[in-house]
C-alpha positions in Angstrom: 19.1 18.2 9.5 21.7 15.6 9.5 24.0 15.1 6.3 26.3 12.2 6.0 29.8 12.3 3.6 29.4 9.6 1.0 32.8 7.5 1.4 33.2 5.8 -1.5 31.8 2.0 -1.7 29.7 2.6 1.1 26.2 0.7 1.3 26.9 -1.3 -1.6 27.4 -4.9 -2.6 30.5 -6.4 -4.4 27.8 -6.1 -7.6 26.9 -2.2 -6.9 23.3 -3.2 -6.0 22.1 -1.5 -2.7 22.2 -3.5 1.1 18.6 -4.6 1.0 17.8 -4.5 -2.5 16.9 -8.1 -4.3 19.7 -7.9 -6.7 22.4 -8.2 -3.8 23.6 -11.6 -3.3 25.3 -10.9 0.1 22.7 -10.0 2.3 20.0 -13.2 3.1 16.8 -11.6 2.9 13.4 -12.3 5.2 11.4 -15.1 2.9 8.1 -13.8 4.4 8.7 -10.1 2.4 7.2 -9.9 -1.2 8.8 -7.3 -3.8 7.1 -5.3 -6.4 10.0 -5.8 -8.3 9.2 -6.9 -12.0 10.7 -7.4 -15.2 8.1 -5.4 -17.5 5.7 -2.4 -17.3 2.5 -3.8 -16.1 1.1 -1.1 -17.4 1.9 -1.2 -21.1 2.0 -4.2 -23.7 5.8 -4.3 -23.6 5.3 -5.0 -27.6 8.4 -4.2 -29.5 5.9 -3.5 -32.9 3.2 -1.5 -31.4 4.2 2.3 -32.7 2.6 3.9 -29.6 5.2 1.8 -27.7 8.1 2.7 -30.2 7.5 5.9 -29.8 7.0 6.4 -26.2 10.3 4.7 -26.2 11.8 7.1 -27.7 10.5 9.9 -25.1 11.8 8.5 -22.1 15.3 10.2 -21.1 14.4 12.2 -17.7 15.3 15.9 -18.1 14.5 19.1 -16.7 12.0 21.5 -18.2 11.9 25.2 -17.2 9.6 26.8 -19.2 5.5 26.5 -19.3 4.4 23.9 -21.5 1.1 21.9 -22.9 0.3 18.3 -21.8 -1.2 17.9 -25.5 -0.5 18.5 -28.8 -4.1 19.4 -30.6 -4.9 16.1 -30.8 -4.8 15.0 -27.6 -1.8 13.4 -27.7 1.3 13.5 -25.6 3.1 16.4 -26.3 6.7 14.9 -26.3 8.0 18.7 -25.1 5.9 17.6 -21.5 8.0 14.5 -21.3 10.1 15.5 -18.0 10.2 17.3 -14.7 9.9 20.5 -13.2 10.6 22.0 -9.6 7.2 24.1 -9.8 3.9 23.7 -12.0 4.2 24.5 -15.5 2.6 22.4 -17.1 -0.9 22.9 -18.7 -3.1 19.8 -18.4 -5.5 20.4 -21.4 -6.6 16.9 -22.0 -9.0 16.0 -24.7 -11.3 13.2 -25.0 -13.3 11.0 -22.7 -13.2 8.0 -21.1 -9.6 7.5 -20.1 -9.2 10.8 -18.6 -8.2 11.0 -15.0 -7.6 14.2 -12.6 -7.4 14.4 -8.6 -6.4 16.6 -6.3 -5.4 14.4 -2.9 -4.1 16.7 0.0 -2.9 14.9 3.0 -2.2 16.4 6.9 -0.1 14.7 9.0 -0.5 16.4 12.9 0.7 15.0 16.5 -3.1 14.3 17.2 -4.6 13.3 13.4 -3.7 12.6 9.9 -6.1 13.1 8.1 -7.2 12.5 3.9 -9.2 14.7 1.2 -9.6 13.5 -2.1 -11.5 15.3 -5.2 -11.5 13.2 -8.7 -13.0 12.8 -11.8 -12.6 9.3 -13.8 -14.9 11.0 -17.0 -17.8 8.2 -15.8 -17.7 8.8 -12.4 -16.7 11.4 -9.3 -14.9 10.1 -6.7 -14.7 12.5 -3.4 -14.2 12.3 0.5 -12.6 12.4 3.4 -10.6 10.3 6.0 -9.5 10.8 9.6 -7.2 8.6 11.9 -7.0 9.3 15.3 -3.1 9.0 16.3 -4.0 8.1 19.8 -6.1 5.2 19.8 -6.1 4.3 16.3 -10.2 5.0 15.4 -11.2 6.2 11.6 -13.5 8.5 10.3 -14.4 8.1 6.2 -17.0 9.4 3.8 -16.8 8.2 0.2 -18.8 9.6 -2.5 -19.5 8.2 -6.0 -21.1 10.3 -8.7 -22.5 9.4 -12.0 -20.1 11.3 -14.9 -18.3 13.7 -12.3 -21.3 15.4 -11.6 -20.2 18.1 -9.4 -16.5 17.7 -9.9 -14.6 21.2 -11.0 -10.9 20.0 -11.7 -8.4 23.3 -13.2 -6.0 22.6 -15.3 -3.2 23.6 -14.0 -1.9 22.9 -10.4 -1.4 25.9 -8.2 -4.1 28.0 -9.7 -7.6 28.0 -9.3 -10.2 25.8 -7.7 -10.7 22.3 -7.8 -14.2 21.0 -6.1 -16.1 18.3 -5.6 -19.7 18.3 -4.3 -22.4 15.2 -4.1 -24.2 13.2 -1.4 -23.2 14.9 2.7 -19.9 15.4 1.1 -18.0 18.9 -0.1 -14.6 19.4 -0.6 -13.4 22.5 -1.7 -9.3 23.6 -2.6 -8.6 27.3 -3.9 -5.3 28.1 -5.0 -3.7 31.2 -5.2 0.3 31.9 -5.8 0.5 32.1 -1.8 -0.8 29.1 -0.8 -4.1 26.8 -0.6 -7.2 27.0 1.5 -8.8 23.3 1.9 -12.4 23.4 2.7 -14.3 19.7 3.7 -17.4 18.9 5.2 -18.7 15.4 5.8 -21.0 14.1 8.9 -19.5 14.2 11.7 -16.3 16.1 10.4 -15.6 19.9 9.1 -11.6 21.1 8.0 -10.7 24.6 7.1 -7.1 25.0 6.9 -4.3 27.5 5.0 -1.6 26.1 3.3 1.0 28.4 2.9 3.6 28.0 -0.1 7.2 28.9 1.6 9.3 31.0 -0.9 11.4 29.3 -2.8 9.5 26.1 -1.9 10.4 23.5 -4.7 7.9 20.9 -5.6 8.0 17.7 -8.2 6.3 17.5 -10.9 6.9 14.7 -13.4 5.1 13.5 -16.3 5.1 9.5 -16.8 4.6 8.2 -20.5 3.1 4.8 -21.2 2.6 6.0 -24.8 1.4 8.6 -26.9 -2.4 8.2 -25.8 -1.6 6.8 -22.5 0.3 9.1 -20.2 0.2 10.7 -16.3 1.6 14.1 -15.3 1.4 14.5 -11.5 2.7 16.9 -8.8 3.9 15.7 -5.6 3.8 18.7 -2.9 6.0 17.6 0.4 6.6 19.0 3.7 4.1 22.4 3.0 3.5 24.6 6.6 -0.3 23.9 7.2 -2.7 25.8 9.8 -6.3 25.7 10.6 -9.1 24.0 12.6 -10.3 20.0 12.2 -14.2 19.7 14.4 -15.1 15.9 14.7 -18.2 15.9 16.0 -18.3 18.4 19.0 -14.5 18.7 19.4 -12.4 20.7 17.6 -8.1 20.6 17.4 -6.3 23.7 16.5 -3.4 22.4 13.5 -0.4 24.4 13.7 1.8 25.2 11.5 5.3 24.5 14.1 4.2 20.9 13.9 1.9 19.8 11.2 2.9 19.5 7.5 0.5 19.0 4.7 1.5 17.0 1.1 -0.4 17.1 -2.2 -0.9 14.9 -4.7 -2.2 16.3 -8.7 -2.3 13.7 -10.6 -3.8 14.6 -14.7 -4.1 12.0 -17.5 -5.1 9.4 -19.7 -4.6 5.9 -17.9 -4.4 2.4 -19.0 -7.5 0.1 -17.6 -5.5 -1.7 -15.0 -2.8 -0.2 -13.3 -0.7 -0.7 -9.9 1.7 1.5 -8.0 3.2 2.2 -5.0 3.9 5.8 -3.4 5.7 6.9 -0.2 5.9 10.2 1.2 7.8 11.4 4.4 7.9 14.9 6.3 9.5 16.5 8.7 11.4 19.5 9.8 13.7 20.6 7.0 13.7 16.8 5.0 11.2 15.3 2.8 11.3 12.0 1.0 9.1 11.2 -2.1 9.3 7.5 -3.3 7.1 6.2 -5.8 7.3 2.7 -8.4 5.5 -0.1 -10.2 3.5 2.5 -12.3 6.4 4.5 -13.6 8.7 1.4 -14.5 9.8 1.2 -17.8 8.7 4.7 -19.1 12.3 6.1 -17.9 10.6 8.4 -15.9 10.4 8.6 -12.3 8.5 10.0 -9.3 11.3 10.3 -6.5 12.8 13.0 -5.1 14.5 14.5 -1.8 14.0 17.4 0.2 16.3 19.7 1.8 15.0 23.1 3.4 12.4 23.1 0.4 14.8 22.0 -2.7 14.2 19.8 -4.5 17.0 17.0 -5.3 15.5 15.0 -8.1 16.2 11.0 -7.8 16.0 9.1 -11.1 16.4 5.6 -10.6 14.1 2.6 -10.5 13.4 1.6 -6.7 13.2 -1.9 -5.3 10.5 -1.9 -2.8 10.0 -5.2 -0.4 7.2 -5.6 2.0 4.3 -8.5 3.4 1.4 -8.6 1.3 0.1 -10.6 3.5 1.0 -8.0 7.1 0.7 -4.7 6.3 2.3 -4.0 9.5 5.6 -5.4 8.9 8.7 -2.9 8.1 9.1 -1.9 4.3 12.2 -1.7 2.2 12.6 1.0 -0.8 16.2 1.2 -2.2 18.1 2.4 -4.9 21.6 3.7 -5.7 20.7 6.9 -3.9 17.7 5.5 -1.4 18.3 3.5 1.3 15.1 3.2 3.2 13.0 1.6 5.7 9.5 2.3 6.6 7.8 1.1 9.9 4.3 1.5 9.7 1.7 2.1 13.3 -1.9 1.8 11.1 -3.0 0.6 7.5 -5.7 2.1 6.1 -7.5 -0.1 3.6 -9.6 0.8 1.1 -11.5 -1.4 -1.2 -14.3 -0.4 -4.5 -16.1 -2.9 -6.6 -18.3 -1.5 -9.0 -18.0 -4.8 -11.6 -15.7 -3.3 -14.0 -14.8 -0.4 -11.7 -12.8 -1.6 -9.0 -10.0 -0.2 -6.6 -7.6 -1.6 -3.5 -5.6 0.6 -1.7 -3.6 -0.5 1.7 -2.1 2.7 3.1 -0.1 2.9 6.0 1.0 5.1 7.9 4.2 5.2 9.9 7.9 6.1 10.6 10.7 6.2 8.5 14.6 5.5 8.8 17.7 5.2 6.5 18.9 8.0 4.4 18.8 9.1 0.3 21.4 10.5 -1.2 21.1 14.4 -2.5 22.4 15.7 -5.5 25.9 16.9 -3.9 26.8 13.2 -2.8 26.0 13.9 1.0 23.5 11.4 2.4 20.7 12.9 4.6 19.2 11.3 7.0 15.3 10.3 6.6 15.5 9.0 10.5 12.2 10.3 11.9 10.3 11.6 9.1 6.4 10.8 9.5 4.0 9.6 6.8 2.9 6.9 5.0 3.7 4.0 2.3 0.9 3.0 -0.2 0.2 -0.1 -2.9 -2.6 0.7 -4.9 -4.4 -1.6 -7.3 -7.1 0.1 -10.0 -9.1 -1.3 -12.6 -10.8 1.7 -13.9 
């Protein structure tokens, strides 16, 4: 992997802000991009004399936690001892209540032939499952979506790492066991059938932060990058052997209680030895953060708010996500897009998938170099 010194000044305007970024006056920047850069939390009320927002305010300094803990207190409240991040699972998602609460398990495997999707979720009304499949070589898709009527079907533990999370309804099954050595992913859908292992390095560091709107509203998630993944994909009557020397695998556990409308954007990006997880929008505000980089498996945790700039109206036109320590660009080859309306159920998602360059900054000062890494870059917009 390729580590850069930091020489002081570098990559910085004369006010400090990053090249790229739209606080930095001395760069002229493309008029077509549009940033997601904005003022307040969309996803809170941003009023000064609501108490839940006083008090989440209060619970927002990012800081290590190193010992097991509960997601909520009795009540079903956020436990402010969750408030922070880890480098491995501990906490203990035992939410309470119904109708807010959200869980999902999203693996995603990048190969030279395929990337390919499995979701499992439960929005307390409704199951969501399926499975997606891009062929790398000329660009055709594969997807099976299933709705269920209050989760029916849905098993969803409550800690990430352990035990089985399912999802079962209509031609679709996907099934995810974990054990301490890894995870075996199990989908079946028409036309489509994965079994793959994903092995868990030792050592292996993942994030896991937990984002807090407020004392009833509040996310803890897991991002999972750059895990070894083997096994066999069939589409239809063909079948390609993933293997470990060049595929990777990422997961995403997301556990909480979730405002009505929310929007976010997440990046993730893999390859030998690096990883880059960039996420924003969702978490801005709560002084928490979702971004990280990856160095032979550690994690080197990222806390500042990230400017990302991209087309709204061409997917398919370079990204830019920067920061103090992040100094990105994301060139995407395929958008995946993804729409739901069920009245006042209703999603939009334009993934794409793609190359990245530029470099993020690890927690010695070096800069490594993100020139190559494979993935994808995400806006998502939920009303649910």
């Amino acid at each position: 992997m390729r580590r850069q010194p930091a020489p002081a000044g570098h990559g910085r305007c004369a006010d400090g802000s990053p090249p790229g970024s739209v606080l930095c006056p001395n760069r002229p920047h493309d008029r077509t991009a549009r940033t997601t850069r904005e003022p307040e939390n969309p996803n809170t009320s941003n009023d000064p004399n609501d108490p839940d927002e006083r008090a989440a305010a209060e619970m927002t300094a990012e800081r290590e936690i190193t010992a097991p803990v509960d997601l909520c207190l009795p009540d079903g409240r956020l436990n402010p001892a969750a408030v922070g991040w880890t480098r491995r699972p501990l906490h203990r998602a035992n939410l309470r209540g119904w109708g807010r609460v959200k869980r999902w398990e999203y693996w995603g495997i990048v190969t030279p032939s395929h990337i390919v999707g499995l979701v499992a979720s439960s929005l307390d009304y409704a199951g969501l499952h399926g499975v997606y499949v891009l062929d790398r070589a000329d660009g055709r898709e594969l997807s099976e979506d299933v709705v269920t009527p209050l989760a029916r079907g849905v098993r969803m533990p409550e800690r990430s790492g352990t035990g089985t999370a399912s999802a079962r309804g209509g031609p679709v099954t996907v099934e995810f066991v974990q054990r301490p050595a890894g995870t075996t992913l199990s989908a079946v859908a028409p036309g489509f059938r994965l079994e793959a292992e994903v092995p868990r390095p030792p050592g292996h560091e993942s994030l896991g932060v937990v984002v807090p709107w407020s004392p009833r509203r509040f996310q803890y998630t897991v991002k999972d990058l750059g895990r070894p993944v083997r096994g066999l994909l069939t589409l239809g009557s063909r079948t390609f052997v993933i293997d470990e020397s060049d595929s990777f695998a990422v997961l995403d556990h997301g556990r909480g209680k979730w405002p009505y409308a929310v929007r976010w954007n997440w990046a993730a990006g893999c390859g030998p030895g690096r990883a880059v997880q960039l996420g924003g929008r969702w978490t801005d505000g709560t002084g928490s953060t979702e971004n990280a980089l990856f160095v032979d498996g550690r994690l080197h945790k990222i806390s500042d708010e990230l400017v990302w700039e991209y087309d709204r109206a061409d997917w398919l036109r370079p990204w830019r996500i920067t920061g103090p320590r992040v100094d990105a660009g994301f060139h995407p080859f395929h958008v995946r897009t993804a729409r739901t309306n069920l009245g006042v159920v209703a999603s939009e998602t334009h993934q794409c998938f793609g190359r990245f360059t530029g470099r993020a900054q690890a927690d010695d000062g070096s800069w490594v170099d993100l020139d190559g890494l494979t993935g994808w870059a995400e806006e998502a917009r939920n009303r649910w």
